[in-house]
N, C-alpha and C positions, 0 to 999 in steps of 0.2 A: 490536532485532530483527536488525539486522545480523551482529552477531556471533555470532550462532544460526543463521543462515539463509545457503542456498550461493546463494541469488540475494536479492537486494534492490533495490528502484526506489522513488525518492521524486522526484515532482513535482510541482511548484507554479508555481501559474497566477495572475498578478499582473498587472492594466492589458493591457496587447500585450503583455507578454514570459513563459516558460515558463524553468525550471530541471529540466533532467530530469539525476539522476545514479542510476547501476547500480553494484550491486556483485556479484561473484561470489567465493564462499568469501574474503570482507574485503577482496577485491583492490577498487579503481573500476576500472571498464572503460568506462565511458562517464562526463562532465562536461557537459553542453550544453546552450547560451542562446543562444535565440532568441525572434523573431515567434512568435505562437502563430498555428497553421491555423484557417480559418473552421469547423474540424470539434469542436474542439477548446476545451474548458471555456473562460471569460473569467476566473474565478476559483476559487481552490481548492486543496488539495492531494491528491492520488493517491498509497498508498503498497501496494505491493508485495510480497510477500514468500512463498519457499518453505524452510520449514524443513530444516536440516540435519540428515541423521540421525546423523550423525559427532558430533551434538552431544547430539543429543535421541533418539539410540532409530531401532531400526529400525523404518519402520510408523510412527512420528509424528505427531502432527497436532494441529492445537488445533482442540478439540470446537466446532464451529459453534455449539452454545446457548450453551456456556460466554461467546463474544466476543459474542454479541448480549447477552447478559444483562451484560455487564460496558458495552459501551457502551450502553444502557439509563441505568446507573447512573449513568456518567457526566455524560449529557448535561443532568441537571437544572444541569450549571454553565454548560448553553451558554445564553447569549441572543442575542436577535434572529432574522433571518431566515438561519439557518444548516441545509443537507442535509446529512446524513450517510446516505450510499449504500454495502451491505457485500455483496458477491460474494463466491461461496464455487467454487472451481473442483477439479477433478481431473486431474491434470496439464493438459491444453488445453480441458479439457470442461467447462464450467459448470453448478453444479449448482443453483444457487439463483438 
């Protein structure tokens, strides 16, 4: 997704410590490890991402049923006691 996408954030939440890294059009702009806040997941990963149109079209987007229907698909591989949580935003505005 990165290299589709003029922003991207992936982070992961392990024991006390967090790994948050940002990218903007492929660049990193941000690496950082730390404590994680008492606000903040104890385990997990969070992954980000807004499509670039420079890549993908002006107007862009992945069809919100299309990603729930594909991790649908997926998850018959997960086991155990595993959430997957999918937000759907427009620019700052939350839609779902």
């Amino acid at each position: 997704m990165n290299a589709l996408s003029w922003y991207f954030k992936i982070a992961t939440y392990r024991n006390t410590y967090t790994h948050i890294i940002e990218f903007e059009n492929g660049e990193k702009i941000n690496d950082e490890k730390r404590k994680i806040k008492s606000s903040e997941p104890k385990h997990g990963t969070i992954t980000e991402f807004i499509v670039n149109p420079r890549y993908m079209g002006e107007n862009s987007n992945l069809p919100f049923d299309v990603l729930l229907d594909w991790i649908d698909k997926m998850s018959y591989q997960i086991t155990g006691n595993i959430k997957i949580t999918v937000d759907e935003f427009d620019g700052m505005n939350k839609l779902k």
